[in-house]
N, C-alpha and C positions, 0 to 999 in steps of 0.2 A: 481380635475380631476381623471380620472381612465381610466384603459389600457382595450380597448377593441378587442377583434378578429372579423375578419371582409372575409368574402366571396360574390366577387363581379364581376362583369361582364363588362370588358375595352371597349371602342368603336371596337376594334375586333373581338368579342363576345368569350374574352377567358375570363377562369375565372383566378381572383385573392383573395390571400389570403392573409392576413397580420395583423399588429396590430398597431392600433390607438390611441390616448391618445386624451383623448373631456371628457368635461362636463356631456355625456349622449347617447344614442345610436341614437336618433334624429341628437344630432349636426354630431353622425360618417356618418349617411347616406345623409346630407345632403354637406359634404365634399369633401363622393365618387361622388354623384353628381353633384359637381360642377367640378369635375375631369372628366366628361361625362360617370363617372362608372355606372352602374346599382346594388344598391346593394340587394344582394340575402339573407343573415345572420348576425347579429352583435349582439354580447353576450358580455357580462363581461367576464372579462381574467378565466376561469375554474381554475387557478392556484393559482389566488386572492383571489377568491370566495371559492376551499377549505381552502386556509390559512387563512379566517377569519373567515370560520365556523371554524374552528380547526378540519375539516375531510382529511387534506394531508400536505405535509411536503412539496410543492412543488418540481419543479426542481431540480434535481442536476449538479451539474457541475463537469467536468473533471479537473485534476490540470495544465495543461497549458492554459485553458479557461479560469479558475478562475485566474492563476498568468496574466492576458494578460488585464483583465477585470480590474485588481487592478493596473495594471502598468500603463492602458489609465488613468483610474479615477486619478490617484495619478497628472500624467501629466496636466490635466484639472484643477485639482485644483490649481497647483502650478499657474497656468497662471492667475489664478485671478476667474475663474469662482464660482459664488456660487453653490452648493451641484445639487441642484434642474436642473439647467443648464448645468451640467457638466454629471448629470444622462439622461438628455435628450440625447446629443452629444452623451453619451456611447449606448444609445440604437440606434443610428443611425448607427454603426460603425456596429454594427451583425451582421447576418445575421440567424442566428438561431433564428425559431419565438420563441420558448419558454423564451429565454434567453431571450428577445427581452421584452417580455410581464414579466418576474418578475423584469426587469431594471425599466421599467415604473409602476411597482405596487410600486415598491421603493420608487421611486420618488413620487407619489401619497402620501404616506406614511409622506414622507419630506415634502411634500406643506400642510400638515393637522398639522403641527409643531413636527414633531415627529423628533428625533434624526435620524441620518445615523445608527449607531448603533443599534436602536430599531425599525428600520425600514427592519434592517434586520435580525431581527428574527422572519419575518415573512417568512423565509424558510430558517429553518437550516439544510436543506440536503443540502445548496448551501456554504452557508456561518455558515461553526461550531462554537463552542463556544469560540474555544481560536481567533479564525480571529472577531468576535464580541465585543469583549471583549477587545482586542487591537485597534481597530477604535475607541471601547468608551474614552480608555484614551486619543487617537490621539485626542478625539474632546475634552475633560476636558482639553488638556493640551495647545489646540491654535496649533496643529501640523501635522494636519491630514494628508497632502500631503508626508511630511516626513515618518510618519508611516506606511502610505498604501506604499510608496516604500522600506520598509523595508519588510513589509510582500509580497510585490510579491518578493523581494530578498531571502528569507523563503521560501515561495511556491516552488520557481524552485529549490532552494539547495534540498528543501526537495525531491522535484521528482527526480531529478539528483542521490541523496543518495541511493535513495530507488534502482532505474532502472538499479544502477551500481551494488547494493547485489545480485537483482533475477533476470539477464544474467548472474553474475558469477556461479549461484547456478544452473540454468536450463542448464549448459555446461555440467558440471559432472554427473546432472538427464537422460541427453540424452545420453551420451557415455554409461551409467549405462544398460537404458535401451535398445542400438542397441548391446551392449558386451554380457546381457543375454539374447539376442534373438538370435546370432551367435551361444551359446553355446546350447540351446535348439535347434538349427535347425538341429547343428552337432549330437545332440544325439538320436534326433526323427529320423533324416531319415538316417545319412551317416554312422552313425555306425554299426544301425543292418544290413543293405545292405551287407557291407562287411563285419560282424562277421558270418555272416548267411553260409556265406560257409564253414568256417572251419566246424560251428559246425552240416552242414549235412555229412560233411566226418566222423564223429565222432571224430574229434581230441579234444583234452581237453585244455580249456582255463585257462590260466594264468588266478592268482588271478585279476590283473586290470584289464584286457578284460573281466571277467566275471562280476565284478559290474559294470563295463561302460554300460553291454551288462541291467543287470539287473535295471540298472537306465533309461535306454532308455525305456525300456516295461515300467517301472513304468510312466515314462513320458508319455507315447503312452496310456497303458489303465486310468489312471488316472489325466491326464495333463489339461483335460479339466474342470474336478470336482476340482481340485486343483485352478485353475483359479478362478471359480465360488464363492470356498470359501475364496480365498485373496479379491475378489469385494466385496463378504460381508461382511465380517471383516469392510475392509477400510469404507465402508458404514456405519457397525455401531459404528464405532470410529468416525466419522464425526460427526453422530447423538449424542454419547454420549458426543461431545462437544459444545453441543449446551448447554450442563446442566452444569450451573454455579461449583457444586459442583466437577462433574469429569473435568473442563477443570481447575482447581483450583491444582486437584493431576496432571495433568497431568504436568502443566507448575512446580511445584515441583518436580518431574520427570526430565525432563530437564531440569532445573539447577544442578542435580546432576552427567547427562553426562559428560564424559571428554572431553575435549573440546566444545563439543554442547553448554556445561553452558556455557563457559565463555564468548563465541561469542552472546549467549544470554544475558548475563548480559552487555556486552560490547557495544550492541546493543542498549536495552534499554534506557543507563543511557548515550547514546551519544545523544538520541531523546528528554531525559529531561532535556539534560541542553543548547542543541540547542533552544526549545521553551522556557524555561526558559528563557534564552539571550532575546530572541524577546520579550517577556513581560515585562521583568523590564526595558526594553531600550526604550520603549514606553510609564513607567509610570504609568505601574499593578503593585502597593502593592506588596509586596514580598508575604506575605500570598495568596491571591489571584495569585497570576501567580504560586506557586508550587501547587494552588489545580487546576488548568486548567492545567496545564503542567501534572498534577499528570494523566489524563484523557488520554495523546497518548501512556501513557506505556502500550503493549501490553499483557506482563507477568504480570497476577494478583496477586504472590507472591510480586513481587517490586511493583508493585501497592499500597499494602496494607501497605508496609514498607514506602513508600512515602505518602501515607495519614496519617500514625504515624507521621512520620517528619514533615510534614506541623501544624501537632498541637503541637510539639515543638518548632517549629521557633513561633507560635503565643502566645505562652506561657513566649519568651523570649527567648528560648535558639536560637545559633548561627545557622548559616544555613552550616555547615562545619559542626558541632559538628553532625548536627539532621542527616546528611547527611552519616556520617560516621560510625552512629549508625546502618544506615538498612547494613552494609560490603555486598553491591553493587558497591561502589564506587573505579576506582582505585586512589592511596593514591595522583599520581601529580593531579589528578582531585581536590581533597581535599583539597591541599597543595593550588594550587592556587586559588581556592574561598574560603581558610583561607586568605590569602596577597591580595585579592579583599576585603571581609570585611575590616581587619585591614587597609588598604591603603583607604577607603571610597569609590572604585572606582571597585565596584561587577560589574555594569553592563557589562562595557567591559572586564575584568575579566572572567565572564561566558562566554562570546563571543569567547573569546581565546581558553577557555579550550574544549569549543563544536566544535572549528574547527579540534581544535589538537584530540581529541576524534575520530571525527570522519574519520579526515586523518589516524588517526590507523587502523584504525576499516575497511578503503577501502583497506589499505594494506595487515593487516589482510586477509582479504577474498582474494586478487586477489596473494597470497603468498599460500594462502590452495588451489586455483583454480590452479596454476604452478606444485604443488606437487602432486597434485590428478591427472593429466593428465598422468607421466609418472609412476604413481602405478598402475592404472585403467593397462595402456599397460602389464607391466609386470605380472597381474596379469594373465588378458587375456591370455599372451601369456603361463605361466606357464600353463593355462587350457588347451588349444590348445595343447600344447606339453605332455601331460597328454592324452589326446583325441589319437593323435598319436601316443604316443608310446602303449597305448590298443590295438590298431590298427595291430601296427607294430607286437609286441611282437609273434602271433602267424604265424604272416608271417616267422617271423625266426626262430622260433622252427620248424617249415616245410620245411627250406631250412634245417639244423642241421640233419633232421630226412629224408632225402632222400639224403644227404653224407654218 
């Protein structure tokens, strides 16, 4: 069988669109017509058809779509359904055609004897390598319903983790940018306004009223070129990180910021030893789950330190030792997937340490998000009262000079 798309015409005369699972595009329009449809189009899924020419990656999917998709599936299985039947049901629950048509290209896939697993690497925009890769062991190990409920349990922490770093981080970018929009408005327009009088009576400005005065004109005649050139800057920093080689210094770079590194390394090595958890708990080879794990580290410096360790663990050496060699790692991180080996009992071991990791790591951030709020004020406010007394300053030299 194979997922077809279908545009067609209801005893109504409205039309309908949708997607079908038949033998052949005969038996779809002979379906719609038994349904009293009229039908107009019926093609092979576009989605299927590039995924098996190998010209598209297919659909992607969002991560509460995918966690929602893996938690129906997980529940169908547990009930008893075989694969094949349980992918039907989950296409029926959609409502998204596309998602709709690569559920039953799956299934397709499955009825032709192919694995769950290899059935879905026929679009790995939807479903990545480490979510592949943990089905296969679900299905080698007789567990699959389990496993797929671990990985929607994955999926949503994962989102949940991510959602709670960039709102704490887009808080401080917003205050950042409405604080120097206040101070550039005060300077473009409110201050030459009122400096402008003194200085057509000819009275002589204090040292701060006169660079407040000279930062304003700087701003007014050149504010706008100034602009143009941070858009292109940031433009071509964008671009040059598209290039392996400068996004390479750059993430070396920041590891060596004060604090930025450590939040960065603290970051990373909370994301590799969360997906680590999910793979050896599911019965991925330790080698294999630190080279799929080695793949969500963002920073290609620990990157590269973690593809060194994964060919020392495969060499024999321990996964604490290989782990402790890239000095990424903090030492209780260590400490306890040392007494995870030693005690034979790594899996939930990692489990532990990537929760507690990562409970820092939310602290961390919503602790520099409390501190940044009343700096950001004072700093402000230090400007403001800087602005003001520029301001002031020749006001009361002019009261002084007409006592």
């Amino acid at each position: 069988m194979a997922a077809f798309v279908y545009q067609a015409l209801d005893d109504k005369g409205k039309t309908r669109k949708g997607v079908m699972e038949a033998d052949s595009a005969r038996q779809v329009r002979q379906k719609l017509r038994d349904k009293g449809w009229m039908p107009l189009e019926v093609d092979v899924s576009t989605d299927r058809q590039k995924s098996a020419n190998g010209f598209g990656r297919g659909p992607g999917l969002s991560v509460p779509e995918l966690a929602l998709i893996t938690r129906q599936l997980a529940t169908l299985i547990a009930a008893g359904l075989p694969i094949d039947e349980s992918l039907r049901a989950l296409s029926e629950q959609t409502g998204r055609q596309k998602t709709k048509s690569m559920i039953l290209a799956i299934r397709a896939k499955v009825l032709e004897g192919f694995t769950l697993a290899k059935a879905l690497e026929e679009f790995p925009r939807a479903f990545p390598h480490l979510y592949r890769a943990t089905v296969s062991a679900g299905e080698h190990a007789g567990h699959l319903d389990a496993v797929l409920n671990r990985l929607a349990d994955y999926t949503e922490a994962r989102q949940s983790s991510d959602q709670k770093i960039k709102l704490a981080a887009m808080y401080p970018l917003i205050l950042s940018i409405v604080a120097l929009g206040i101070v550039v408005g005060l300077l473009t327009y409110v201050v030459p306004d009122i400096v402008e009088v003194f200085v057509k009576n000819g009275q002589t400005l204090p040292a701060l009223t006169q660079f407040m005065l000279d930062l304003s004109h700087f701003l007014s005649g050149y504010g706008l070129y100034l602009g143009i050139a941070i858009a292109v800057g940031l433009a071509g920093f964008g671009q040059g990180l598209r290039n392996r080689r400068f996004r390479t210094g750059w993430h070396q770079v920041v590891l060596r910021m004060p604090g930025i590194g450590g939040f960065v390394k603290d970051t990373n090595t909370a994301r590799f030893g969360s997906t680590l958890a999910i793979l050896t708990s599911s019965g991925v080879p330790l080698v294999d789950a630190m080279r799929i794990a080695s793949q969500v580290i963002l920073n290609i410096p620990i990157q590269k330190s973690l593809t060194e360790a994964t060919v020392a663990v495969s060499e024999g050496g321990s996964l604490h030792r290989a782990l402790a060699d890239t000095g990424y790692f903090p030492p209780i991180m260590l400490h306890m997937i040392a007494s995870g080996e030693n005690s034979g009992e790594l899996d939930s071991m990692l489990a532990r340490t990537a929760r507690q990791q990562e409970t820092t790591l939310e602290n961390t951030v919503s602790a520099l998000v409390k501190i940044f709020e009343p700096l950001m004020l004072l700093t402000m406010g230090a400007i403001v009262a800087l602005i003001v007394a520029a301001i002031m300053m020749p006001i009361l030299e002019l009261q002084q000079m007409v006592r």
